[in-house]
C-alpha positions in Angstrom: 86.0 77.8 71.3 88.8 77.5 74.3 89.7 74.0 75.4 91.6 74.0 79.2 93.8 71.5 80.5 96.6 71.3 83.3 99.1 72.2 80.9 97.6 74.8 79.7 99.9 78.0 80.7 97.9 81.0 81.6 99.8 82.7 78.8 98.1 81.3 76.3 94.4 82.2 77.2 96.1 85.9 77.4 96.8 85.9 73.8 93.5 84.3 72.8 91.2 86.6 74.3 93.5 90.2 73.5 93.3 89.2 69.7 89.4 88.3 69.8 87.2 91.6 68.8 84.5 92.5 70.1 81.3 94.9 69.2 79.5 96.0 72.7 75.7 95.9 71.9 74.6 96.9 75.1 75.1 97.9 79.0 72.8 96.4 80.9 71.6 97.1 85.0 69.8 94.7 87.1 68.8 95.7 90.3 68.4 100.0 89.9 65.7 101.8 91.4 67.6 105.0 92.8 70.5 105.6 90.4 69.5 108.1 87.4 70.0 107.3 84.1 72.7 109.8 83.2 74.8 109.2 86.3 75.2 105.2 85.0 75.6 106.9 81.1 78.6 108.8 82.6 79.8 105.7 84.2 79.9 103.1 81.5 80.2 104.9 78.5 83.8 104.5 78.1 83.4 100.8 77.9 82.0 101.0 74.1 85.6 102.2 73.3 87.0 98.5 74.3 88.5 97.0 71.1 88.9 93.2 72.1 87.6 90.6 74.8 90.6 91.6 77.2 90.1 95.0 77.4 86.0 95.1 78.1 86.9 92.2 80.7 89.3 94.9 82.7 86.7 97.9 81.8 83.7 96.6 83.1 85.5 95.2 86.2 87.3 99.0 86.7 84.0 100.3 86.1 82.0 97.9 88.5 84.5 99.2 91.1 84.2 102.2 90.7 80.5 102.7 90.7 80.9 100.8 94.0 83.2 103.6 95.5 81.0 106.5 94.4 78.8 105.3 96.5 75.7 104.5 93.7 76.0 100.9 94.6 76.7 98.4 97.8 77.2 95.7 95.4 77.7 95.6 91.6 78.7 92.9 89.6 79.8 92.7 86.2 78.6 90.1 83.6 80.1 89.6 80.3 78.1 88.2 77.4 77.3 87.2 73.7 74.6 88.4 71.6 76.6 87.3 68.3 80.2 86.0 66.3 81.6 89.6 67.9 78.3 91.5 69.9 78.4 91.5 73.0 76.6 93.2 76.1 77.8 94.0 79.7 75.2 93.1 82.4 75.7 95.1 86.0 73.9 93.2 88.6 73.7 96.0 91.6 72.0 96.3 94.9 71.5 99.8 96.2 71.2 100.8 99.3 67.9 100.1 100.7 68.2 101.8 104.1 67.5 105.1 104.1 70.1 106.0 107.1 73.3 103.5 108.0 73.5 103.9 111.8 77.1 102.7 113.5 78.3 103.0 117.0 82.0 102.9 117.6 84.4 103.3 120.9 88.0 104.7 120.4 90.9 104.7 122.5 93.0 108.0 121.3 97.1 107.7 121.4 96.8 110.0 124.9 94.6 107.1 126.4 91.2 108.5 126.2 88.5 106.6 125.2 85.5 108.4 122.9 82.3 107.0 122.3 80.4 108.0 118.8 77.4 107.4 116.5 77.3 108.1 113.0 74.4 108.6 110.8 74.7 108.3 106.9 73.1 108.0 104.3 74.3 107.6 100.6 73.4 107.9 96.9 70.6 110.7 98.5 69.5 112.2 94.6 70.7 109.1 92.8 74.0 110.5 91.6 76.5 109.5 94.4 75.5 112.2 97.3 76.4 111.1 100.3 75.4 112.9 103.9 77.2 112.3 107.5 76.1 113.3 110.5 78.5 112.2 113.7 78.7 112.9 117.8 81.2 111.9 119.8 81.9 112.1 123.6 85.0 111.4 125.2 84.4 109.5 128.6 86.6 112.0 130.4 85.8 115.2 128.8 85.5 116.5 125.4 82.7 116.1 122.5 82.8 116.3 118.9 79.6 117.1 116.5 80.1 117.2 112.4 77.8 117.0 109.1 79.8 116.6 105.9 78.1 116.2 102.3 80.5 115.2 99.5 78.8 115.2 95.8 81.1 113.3 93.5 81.7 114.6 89.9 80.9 111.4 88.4 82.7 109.8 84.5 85.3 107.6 83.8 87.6 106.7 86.4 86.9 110.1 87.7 87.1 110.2 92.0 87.2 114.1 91.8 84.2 115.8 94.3 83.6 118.6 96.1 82.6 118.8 99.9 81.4 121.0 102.9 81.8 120.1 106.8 80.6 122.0 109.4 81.6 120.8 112.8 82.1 121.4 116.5 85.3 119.9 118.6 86.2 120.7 121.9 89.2 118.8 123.5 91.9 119.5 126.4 95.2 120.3 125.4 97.4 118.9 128.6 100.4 120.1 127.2 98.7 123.8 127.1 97.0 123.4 130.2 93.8 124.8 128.5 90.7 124.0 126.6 89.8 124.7 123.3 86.5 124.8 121.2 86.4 125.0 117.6 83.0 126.2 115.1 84.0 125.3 112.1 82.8 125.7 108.2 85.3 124.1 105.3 84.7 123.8 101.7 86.7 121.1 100.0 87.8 119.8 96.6 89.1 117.1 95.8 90.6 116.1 92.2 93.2 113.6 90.8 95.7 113.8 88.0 97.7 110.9 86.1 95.2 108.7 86.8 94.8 109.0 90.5 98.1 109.0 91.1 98.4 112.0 92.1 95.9 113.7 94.4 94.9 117.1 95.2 92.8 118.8 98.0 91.7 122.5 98.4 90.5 123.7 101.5 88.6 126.7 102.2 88.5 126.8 105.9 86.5 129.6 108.4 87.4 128.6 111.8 86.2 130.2 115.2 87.6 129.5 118.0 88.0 129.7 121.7 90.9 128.9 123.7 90.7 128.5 127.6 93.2 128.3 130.1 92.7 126.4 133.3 93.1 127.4 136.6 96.4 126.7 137.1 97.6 127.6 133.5 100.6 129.8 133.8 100.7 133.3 132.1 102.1 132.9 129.2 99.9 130.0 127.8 97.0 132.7 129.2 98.0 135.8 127.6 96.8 133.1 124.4 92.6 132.9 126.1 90.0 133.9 124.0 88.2 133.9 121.2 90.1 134.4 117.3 89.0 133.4 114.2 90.9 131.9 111.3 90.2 132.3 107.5 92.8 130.1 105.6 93.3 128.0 102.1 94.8 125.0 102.6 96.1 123.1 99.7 97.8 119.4 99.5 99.3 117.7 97.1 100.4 113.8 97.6 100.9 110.9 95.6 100.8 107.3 97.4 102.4 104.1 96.2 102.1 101.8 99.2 100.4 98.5 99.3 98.8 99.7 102.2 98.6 102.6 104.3 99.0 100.8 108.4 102.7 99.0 108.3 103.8 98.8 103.8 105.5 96.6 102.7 106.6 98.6 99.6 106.2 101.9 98.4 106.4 105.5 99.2 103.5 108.5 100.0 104.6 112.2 99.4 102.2 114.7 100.9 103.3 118.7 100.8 100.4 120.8 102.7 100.8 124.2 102.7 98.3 127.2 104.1 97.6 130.9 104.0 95.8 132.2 106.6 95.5 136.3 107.0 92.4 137.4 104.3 90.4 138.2 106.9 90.6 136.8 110.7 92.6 137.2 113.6 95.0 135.0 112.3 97.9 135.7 109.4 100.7 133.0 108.9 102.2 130.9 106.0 102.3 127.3 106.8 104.2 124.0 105.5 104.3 120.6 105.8 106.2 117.7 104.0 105.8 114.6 104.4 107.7 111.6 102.9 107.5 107.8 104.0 109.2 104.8 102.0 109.3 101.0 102.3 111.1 98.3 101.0 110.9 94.3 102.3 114.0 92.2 102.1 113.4 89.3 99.9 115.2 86.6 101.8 114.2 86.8 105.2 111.0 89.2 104.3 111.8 92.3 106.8 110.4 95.3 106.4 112.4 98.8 106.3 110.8 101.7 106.4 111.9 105.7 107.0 109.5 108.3 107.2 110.8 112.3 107.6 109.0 115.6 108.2 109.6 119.0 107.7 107.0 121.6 109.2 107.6 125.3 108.5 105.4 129.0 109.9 105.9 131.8 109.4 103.9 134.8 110.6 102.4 137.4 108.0 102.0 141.2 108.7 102.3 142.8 111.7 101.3 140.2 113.6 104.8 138.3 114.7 103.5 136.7 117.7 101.3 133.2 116.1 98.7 132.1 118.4 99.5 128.7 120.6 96.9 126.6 118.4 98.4 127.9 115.0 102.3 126.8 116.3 104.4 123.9 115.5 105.1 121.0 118.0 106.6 118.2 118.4 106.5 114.9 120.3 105.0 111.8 121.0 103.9 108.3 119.5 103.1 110.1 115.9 106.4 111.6 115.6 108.7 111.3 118.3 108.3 108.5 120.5 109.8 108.6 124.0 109.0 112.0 124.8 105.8 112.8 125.9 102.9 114.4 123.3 103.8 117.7 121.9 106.6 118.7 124.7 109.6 119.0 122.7 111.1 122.6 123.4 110.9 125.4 125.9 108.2 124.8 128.7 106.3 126.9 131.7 105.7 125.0 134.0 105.6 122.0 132.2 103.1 123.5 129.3 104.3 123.8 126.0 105.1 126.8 123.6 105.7 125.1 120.3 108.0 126.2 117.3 108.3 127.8 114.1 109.8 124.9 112.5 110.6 121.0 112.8 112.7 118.4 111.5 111.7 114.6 112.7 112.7 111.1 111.1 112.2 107.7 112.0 113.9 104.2 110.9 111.5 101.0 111.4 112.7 97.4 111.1 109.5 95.3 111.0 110.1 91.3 111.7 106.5 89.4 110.8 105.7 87.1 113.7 102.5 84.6 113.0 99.8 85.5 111.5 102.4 87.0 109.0 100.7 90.5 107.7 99.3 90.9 111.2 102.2 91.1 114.1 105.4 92.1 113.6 108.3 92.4 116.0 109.1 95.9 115.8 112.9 97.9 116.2 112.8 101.9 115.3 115.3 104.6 115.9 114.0 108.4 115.7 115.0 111.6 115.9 113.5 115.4 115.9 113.9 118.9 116.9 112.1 122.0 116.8 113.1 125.4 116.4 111.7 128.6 118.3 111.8 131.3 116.7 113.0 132.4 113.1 116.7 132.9 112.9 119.6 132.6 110.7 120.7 129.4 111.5 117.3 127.8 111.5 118.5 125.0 109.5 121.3 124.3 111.6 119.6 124.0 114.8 117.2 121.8 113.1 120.0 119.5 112.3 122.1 119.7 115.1 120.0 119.9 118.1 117.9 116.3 117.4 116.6 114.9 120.1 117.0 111.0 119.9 115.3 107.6 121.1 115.5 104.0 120.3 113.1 101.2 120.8 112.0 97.6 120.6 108.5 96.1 121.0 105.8 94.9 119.2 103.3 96.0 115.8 100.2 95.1 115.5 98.0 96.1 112.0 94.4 95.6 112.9 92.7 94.8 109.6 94.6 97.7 107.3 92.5 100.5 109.6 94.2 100.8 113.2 97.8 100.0 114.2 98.8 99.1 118.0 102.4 99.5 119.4 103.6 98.1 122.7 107.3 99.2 122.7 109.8 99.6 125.2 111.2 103.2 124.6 114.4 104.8 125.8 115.5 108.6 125.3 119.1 108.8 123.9 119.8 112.5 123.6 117.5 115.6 125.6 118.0 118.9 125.8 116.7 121.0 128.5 113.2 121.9 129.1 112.4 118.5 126.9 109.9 116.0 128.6 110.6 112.4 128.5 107.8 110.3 128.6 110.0 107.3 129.4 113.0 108.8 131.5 114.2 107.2 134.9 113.5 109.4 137.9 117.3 110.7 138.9 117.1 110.6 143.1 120.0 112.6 144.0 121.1 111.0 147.5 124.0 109.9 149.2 122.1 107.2 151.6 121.1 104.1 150.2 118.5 103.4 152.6 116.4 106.4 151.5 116.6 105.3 148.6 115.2 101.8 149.5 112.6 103.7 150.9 111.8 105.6 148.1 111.6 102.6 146.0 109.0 100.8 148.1 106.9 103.4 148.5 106.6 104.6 144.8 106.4 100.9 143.7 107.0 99.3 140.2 105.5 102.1 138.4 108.2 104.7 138.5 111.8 104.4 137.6 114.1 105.5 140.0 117.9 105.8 139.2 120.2 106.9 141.8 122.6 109.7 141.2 125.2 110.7 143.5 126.4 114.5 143.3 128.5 116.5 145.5 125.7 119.2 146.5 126.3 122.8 148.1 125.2 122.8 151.8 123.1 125.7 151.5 121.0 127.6 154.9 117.8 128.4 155.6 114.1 126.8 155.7 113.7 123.4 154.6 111.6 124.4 151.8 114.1 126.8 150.5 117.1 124.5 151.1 116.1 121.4 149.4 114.5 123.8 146.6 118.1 125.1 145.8 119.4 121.5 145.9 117.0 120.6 143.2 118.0 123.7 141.0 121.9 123.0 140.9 121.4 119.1 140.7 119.0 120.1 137.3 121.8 122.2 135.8 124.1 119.2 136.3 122.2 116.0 135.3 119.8 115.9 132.3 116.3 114.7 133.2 113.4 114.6 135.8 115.2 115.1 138.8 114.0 114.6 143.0 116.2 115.7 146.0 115.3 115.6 149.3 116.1 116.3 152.8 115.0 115.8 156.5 114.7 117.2 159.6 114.3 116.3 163.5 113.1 119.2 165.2 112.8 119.2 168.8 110.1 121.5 170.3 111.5 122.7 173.4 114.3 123.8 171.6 112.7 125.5 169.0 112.8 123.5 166.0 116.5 122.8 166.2 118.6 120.5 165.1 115.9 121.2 162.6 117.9 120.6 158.6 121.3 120.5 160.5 120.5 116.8 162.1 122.9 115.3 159.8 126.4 117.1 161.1 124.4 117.2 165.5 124.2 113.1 164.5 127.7 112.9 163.3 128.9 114.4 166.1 126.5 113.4 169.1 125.0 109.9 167.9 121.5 109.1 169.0 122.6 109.4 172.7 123.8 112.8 172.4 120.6 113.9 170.5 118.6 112.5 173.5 121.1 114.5 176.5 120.4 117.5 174.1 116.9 117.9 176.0 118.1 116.7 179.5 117.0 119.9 180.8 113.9 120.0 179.9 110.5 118.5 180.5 109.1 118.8 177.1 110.6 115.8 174.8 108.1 116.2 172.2 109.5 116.7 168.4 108.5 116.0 165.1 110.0 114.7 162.0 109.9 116.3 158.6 110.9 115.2 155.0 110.6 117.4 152.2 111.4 116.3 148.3 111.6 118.8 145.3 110.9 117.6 142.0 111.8 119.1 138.5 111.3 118.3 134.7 114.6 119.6 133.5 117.0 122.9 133.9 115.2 126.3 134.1 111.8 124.4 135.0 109.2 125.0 137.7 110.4 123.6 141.0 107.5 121.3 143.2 108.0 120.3 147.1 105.9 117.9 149.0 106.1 118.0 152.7 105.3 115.0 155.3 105.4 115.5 159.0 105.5 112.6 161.8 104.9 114.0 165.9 106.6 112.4 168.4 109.1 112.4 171.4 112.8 111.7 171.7 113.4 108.5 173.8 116.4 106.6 174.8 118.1 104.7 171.6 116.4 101.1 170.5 116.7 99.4 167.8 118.8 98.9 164.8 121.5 101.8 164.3 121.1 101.7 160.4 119.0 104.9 159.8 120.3 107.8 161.7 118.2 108.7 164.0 115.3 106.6 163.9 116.7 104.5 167.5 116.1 107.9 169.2 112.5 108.9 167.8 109.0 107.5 168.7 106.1 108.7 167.0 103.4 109.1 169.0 100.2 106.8 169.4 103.5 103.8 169.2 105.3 102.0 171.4 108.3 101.4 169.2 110.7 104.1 167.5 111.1 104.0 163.7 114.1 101.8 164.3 112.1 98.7 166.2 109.4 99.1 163.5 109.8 96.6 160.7 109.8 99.2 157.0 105.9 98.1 156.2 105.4 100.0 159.8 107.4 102.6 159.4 106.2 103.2 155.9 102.9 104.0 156.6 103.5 106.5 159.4 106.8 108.0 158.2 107.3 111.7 157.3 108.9 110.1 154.5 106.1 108.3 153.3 103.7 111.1 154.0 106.0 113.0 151.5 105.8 110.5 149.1 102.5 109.9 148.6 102.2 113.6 148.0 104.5 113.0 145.5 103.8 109.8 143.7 99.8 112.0 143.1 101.8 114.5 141.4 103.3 112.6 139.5 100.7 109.7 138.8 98.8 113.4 137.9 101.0 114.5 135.3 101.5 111.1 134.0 105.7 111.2 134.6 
């Protein structure tokens, strides 16, 4: 018999029980009315191999959880006791699963900002050997719906977690950085087996995919030349071992996962596909920080004679999962501001995680990352995946939601872009030369938009304002990296057909307000109007967008403050005071300026810049 006391060191009771035999009588179940007989056989047998007391104490607990995650039991409960000097029996007190069907209602908010809302059905332990059945819809509030059925049957034994699986489902989504929409009928058989004791893992796939891909409206050609339907026949195999505490924000240890693909058997599809994946984490032991660095490498290459891969087979990159800063999947060339993808990628990140209170819950957060993505096979592939790395650095906050959901609020900024790149974070660059307009601009797009001024020495180039301020915006893109806005304005006075028209900067110069006004002494008809036109751009080599806002009125004697041009000389009509009487609320509302604006702050509200 053991006596305890407080001085007892744990130790001791270690050495007492590994040195006590034991002789296991029996394995005993309290509680089964579903589970066969040769499904708990397979399960507990091994623990008649337990030599001593120590042993059969961490048996029946491994086997009690394990019973637990093949799904024969909600609850099991191991018991250990004596039916002589060295007999002993194992007593499992279990509680199945009495519902027939598990019902769960759920509402997720996806990393672009959607929000889905889903049911599941399922049902475990069906036949009484671990079967397990899952039925699932879900609708996205904006658009999109998701239907699957999976059935896994586990191969049960001994710390075995190997099984074997078929899904059949149906996703439809919108890819905003294809422009297009795309539906997926899928059938995939799985299997699942471990080596080394679990620590190592391996999945083959067997995937038949159909699918359609459909281009909006306004999808330019080359993302349509893409539309219709293909199917994919692949196997998909991944290997991984994982070592981490826990998989949302480690504290220590490291996950390796290599996926790689076929695809070509039969199908429209033929392409070899690889992905590797490594992420490591160490805490400092003083001041417990967490470091961690995760790197991918993602490699296609197309099969036969076939070299052109469809859009939804390519590689891309950007966006919170990989590169944050930019915005999802827009790294690389772009038409009008959709996405072609790669061939290959390179991407690492660098996290510093400072625990804030509770502890293993929020943590300050400090990352630095980098990626790049190649476009086509060449012989410097490697190169340009290590010397064109787009890079960002930022600082927020981590939250770990129970080990199953992670939230970041992080203040990101873009350190290195290359044309064509989208960054979701980047200043708006307002090339101007007049502070006032750029006042203006700031009020009217508000806090939402960041507005850096650039000053550039532009060509003055000729022609309609549409076509002037568009060639503004394509040499100020080739000079500055970056989303980029140019405008210009006009005063165009009806009688004298439009003119000064864009030439009312060097007519004011010369002229002042009173000299614009003499310009129509001879003539009845004072009417005019004012016209502001900005061009917008994503980058170099990028579609070009103009927004146009147009004020009537008539040209009147200067009043007012002499700050803006020409605004002492202009009253719009249905006012008794020009734009320079009117305080800037006033003026806002009616302005060409502002009319412009608002076209442009939809845009860009629209394409979430």
């Amino acid at each position: 018999m053991l006596s305890i006391n407080q001085s007892t060191p744990l130790n001791y009771f270690y050495d007492k029980i590994s040195n006590i035999p034991v002789v296991l009588k029996s394995v005993e179940f309290y509680g089964v009315t579903m589970t066969k007989r040769d499904a708990l056989i397979k399960e507990v047998s091994e623990l008649f191999k337990a030599k001593n007391l120590d042993q059969l104490i961490i048996m029946a607990n491994t086997a009690s959880i394990h019973m637990q995650k093949m799904g024969l039991f909600e609850v099991c409960s191991p018991k250990i006791d004596t039916t002589g000097d060295s007999d002993y029996s194992v007593k499992f007190t279990v509680q199945e699963n009495k519902r027939p069907v598990k019902l769960s209602i759920k509402m997720e908010v996806k990393t672009s900002g959607d929000t889905d809302a889903g049911v599941t059905a399922r049902r475990t332990n069906i036949f009484g050997r671990g079967e397990c059945a899952e039925l699932n819809y879900s609708k996205g509030i904006k658009e999109g719906y998701n239907f699957g059925f999976t059935a896994v049957k586990p191969f049960l034994g001994w710390e075995n977690y190997n099984n074997i699986s078929a899904h059949l489902f149906k996703n439809t989504d919108y890819f905003r950085w294809n422009k297009s929409d795309s539906v997926e009928n899928a059938a995939v058989l799985q299997l699942n087996t471990g080596f080394l004791s679990n620590r190592i893992m391996s999945s083959l796939r067997l995937n038949m995919i159909w699918r359609l891909f459909l281009p909006k409206n306004e999808t330019p050609f080359p993302i349509r030349e893409h539309s219709g339907h293909t199917t994919k026949f692949s196997v998909e195999h991944l290997l991984s071992s994982d070592t981490r505490d826990r998989s949302i924000i480690p504290t220590i240890g490291s996950l390796c996962k290599l996926t790689n693909e076929l695809a070509g058997l039969i199908g429209d599809t033929s392409f070899i596909k690889s992905i590797f994946d490594y992420q490591t984490s160490i805490t400092d032991p003083f001041y417990g920080l967490i470091f961690s660095t995760s790197t991918r490498f993602a490699f296609i290459k197309s099969l036969g004679q076939r070299e052109c891969l469809h859009l939804l087979d390519r590689i891309y990159l950007g966006g919170p999962y990989d590169l944050r800063g930019f915005e999802q999947n827009s790294i690389g060339i772009q038409t009008e501001n959709c996405s072609l993808g790669g061939v290959a990628s390179f991407s690492n990140v660098f996290h510093i995680y400072a625990p804030l209170i509770p502890s293993d819950t929020i943590f300050a957060h400090l990352f630095l990352a980098s990626g790049s993505l190649s476009l086509k096979h060449s012989n410097t592939l490697l190169t340009d995946l290590i010397m064109k790395q787009r890079v960002s650095a930022g600082i927020g906050f981590a939250i770990n939601f129970f080990d199953t959901a992670r939230l970041e609020l992080n203040y990101v900024l873009p350190l290195r872009c290359f044309p064509g790149d989208n960054c979701s974070s980047g200043n708006l660059k307002f090339v101007t030369g007049n502070q006032n307009k750029l006042r203006e601009l700031k009020a009217l797009l508000g806090s939402n938009f960041n507005v850096e001024h650039v000053g550039l020495d532009l060509p003055e180039f000729q022609g309609e304002p549409d076509e002037i301020v568009a060639k503004k915006c394509e040499q100020a893109s080739k000079q500055i990296e970056g989303h980029v806005l140019v405008e210009d304005t006009c005063l165009c006075f009806n009688a004298l057909g439009g003119l000064p028209g864009p030439y009312i900067k060097w007519f004011l110069e010369k002229l002042k307000p009173e000299g614009l006004v003499k310009l129509l002494a001879g003539f009845e008809d004072k009417s005019g109007y004012a016209l502001c036109t900005f061009a917008y751009c994503r980058g170099v080599n990028q579609q070009i967008y103009t927004f146009q806002g147009r004020t009537e009125g008539i040209i009147v004697e200067p009043r007012g403050s002499r700050q803006f041009g020409w605004d002492p000389c202009f009253m719009p009509n249905g006012f008794d005071k020009t734009f320079a009487e009117m305080t800037s609320e006033e003026k806002n509302k009616i302005s060409h300026r502002g009319k412009a604006l608002e076209k442009l702050k939809e845009f860009l509200e629209n394409e979430k810049v």
